[in-house]
C-alpha positions in Angstrom: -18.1 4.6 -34.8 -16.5 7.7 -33.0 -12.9 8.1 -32.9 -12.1 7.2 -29.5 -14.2 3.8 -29.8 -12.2 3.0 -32.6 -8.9 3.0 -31.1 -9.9 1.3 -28.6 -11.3 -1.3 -30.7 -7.8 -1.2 -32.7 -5.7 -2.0 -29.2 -8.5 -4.8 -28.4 -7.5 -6.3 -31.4 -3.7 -6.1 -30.8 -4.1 -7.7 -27.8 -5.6 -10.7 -28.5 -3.3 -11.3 -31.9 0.5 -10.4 -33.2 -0.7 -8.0 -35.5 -3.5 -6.2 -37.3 -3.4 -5.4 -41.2 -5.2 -2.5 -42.9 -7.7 -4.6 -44.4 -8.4 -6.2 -41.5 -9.6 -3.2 -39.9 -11.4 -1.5 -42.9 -13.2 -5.1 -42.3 -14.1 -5.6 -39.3 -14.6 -1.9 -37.8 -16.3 -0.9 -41.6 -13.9 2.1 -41.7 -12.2 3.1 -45.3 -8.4 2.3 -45.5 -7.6 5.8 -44.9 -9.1 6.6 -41.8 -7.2 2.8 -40.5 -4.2 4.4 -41.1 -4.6 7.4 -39.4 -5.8 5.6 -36.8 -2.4 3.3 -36.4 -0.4 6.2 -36.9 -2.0 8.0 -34.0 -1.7 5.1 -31.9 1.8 4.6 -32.7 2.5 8.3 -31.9 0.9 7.2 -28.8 3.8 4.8 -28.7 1.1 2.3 -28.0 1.8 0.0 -31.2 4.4 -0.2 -33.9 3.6 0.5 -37.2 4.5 -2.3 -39.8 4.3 -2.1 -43.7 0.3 -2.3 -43.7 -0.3 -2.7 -40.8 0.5 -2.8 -37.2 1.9 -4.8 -34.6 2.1 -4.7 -30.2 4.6 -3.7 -28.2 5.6 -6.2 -26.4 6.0 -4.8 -23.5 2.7 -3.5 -23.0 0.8 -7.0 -24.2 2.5 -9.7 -22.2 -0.4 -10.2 -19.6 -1.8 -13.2 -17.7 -4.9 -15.0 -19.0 -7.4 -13.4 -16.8 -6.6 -10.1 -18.7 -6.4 -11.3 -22.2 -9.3 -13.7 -22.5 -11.9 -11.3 -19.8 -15.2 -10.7 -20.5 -17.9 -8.6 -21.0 -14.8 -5.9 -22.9 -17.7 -3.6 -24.5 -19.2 -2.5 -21.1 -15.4 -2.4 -19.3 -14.2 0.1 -22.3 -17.5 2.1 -21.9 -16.6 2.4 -17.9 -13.0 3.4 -18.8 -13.7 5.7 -20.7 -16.3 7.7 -18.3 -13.3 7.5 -15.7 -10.7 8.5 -18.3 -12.7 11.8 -19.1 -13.2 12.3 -14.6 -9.6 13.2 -13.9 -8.5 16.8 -15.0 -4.8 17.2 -16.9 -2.1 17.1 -15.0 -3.9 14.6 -12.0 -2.2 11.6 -9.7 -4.4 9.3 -10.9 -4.1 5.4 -8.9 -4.9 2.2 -10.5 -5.1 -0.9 -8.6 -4.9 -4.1 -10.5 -7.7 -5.6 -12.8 -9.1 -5.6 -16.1 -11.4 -2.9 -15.7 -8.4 -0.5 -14.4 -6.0 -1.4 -17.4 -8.5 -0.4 -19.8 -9.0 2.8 -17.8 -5.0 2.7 -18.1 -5.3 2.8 -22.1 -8.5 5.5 -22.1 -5.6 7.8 -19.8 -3.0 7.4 -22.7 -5.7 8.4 -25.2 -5.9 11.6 -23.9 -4.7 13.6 -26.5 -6.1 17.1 -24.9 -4.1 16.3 -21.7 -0.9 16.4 -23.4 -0.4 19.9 -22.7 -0.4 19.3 -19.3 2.9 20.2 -17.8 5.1 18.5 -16.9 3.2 15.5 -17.1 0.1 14.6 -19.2 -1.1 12.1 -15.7 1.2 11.0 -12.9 -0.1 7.1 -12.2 0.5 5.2 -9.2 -0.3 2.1 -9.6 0.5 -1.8 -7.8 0.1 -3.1 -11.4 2.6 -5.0 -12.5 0.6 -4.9 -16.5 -0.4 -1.4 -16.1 3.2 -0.1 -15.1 4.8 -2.3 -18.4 1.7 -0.8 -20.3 2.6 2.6 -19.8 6.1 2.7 -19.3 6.6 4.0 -22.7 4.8 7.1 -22.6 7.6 9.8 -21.6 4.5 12.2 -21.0 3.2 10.1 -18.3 5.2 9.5 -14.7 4.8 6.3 -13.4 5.1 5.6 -9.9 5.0 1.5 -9.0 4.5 0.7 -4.9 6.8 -2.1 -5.0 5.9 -5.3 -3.1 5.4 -8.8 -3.3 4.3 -10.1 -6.9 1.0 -12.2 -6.6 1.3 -13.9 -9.6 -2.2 -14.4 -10.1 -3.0 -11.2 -10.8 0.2 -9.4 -11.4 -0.4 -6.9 -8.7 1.7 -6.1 -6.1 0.8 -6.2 -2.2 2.6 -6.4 1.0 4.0 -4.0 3.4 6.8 -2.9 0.8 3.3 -1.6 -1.3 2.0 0.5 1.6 4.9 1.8 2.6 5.3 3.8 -0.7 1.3 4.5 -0.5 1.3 6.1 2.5 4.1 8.4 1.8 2.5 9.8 -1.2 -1.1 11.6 -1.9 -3.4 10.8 -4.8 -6.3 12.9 -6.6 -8.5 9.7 -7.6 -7.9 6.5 -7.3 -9.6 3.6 -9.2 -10.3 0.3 -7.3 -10.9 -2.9 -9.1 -13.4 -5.5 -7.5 -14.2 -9.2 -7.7 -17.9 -8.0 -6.3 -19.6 -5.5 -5.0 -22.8 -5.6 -2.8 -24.7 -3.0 -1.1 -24.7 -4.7 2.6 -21.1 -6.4 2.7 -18.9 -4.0 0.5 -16.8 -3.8 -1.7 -14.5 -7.2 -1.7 -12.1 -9.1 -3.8 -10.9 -12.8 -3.5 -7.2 -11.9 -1.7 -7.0 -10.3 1.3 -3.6 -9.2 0.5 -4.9 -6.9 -2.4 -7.9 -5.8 -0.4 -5.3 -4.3 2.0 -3.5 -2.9 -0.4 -6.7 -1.8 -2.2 -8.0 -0.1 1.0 -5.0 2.1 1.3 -4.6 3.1 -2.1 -8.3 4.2 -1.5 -7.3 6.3 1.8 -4.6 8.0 0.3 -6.7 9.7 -2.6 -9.2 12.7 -2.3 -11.7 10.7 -4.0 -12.0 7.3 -4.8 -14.1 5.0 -7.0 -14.8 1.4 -7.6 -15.4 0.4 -10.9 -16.9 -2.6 -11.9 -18.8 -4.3 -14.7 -22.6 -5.2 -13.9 -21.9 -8.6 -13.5 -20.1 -8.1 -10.1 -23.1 -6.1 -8.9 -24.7 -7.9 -6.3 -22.0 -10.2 -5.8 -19.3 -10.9 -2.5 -15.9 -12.3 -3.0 -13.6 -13.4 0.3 -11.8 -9.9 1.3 -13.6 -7.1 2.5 -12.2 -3.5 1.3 -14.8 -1.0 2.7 -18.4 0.5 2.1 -19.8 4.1 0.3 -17.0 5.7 3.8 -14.0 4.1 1.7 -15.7 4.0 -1.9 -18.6 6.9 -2.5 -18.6 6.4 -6.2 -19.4 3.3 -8.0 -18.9 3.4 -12.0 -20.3 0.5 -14.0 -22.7 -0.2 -16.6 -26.2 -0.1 -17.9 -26.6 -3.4 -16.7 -27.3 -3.1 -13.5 -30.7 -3.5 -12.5 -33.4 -0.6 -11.0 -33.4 -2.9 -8.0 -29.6 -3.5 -7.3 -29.5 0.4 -8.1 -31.5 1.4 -5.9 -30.4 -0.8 -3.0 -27.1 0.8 -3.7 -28.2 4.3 -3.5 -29.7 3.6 -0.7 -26.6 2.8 1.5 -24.9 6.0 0.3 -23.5 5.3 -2.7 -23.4 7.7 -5.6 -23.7 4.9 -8.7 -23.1 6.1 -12.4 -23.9 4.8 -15.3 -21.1 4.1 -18.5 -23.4 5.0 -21.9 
């Protein structure tokens, strides 16, 4: 298992539990005690865990989601889509996140940047309506946070609303990463509040590039909202298992689609 899958393993664990022990991982990832260590202390350097006697446990902060985002599905192929956006953005980018599961593990691949830390003065500068990706992150001094304010939809913990797009329109963003409920190539890209899909299509406008990402299973699917077509979105990253035929259909509308190995 390759180093960067590892840690990410590591924080999967965290999340779903109030700690992870040495043995545990040397267990379940079939790593040697040594290399779990170095792994927690890297993490922790991270300051993306704290490191117990042993083992390791979450900060707090950074774990206290709402169900959706600690029991969501399909985590292998969301990681493997994170990642492939992670390694996108050069050092040093404003980088926007809109709510989601897909975008807060794209959140924890950007804090595993280790070659960006040289960056000046910051690693990434995130903008982000995120209530879980803002907490997430806030205790990375190398990274600058910027949160658009707005009303809290609990649901998902993001946050919409004139107050959000006031403070998007006033700023300018490299690449932005849109989280969907569905995406299909006649109707669009769409999630299930129109709110967020406002929001969402801002965010979108206000970045030189930006991309949905989405796991294969919202491929071919249509939620309530609209947000926009390949003019809003031209990229769409997601995972092996879309099929030739949804593909293709895709491609054929104008949408550059690529594929998370």
């Amino acid at each position: 298992m390759k180093r960067a899958d590892r840690l990410a393993a590591i924080i999967e664990l965290l999340a779903a539990s109030d700690g992870v022990e040495v043995d545990e991982l040397v267990e379940s990832l079939g790593i040697s005690a040594a290399t779990a260590r170095r792994d927690l202390d890297a993490l922790a350097e991270q300051r993306l865990l704290t490191r117990t006697r042993g083992g390791a446990m979450p900060l707090s902060v950074a774990y206290e989601l709402p169900l959706r985002y600690k029991n969501h599905q399909r985590t292998a192929e969301k990681q493997r889509i994170a990642r492939m956006a992670a390694h996108m953005i050069p050092a040093g980018s404003v980088v926007g996140l809109t709510g989601g599961t897909t975008t807060t593990a794209i959140a924890a691949a950007l804090a595993m940047r280790s070659d960006a830390a040289a960056a000046s003065p910051y690693a990434f500068t995130v903008v982000t309506n995120s209530v879980n990706i803002a907490a997430q992150l806030a205790t990375r001094p190398d990274l600058k946070i910027v949160v658009t304010g707005g009303v809290l939809n609990s649901r998902s913990y993001e946050l919409v609303g004139g107050y959000a797009e006031q403070v998007l329109r006033g700023l300018t963003i490299d690449v932005a990463f849109i989280g969907v409920n569905g995406i299909d190539a006649e109707t669009g890209a769409t999630t299930h509040d129109e709110r967020e899909a406002a929001t969402n299509r801002l965010m979108a406008a206000r970045a030189r590039q930006s991309v949905v990402v989405a796991d294969s299973s919202k491929i071919g699917r249509t939620a309530f909202a609209v947000m926009g077509g390949p003019e809003r979105f031209p990229i769409i990253l997601t995972d092996a298992g879309i099929t030739p035929a949804q593909r293709a259909a895709l491609v054929e509308r104008g949408y550059d689609v690529r594929i998370a190995e």
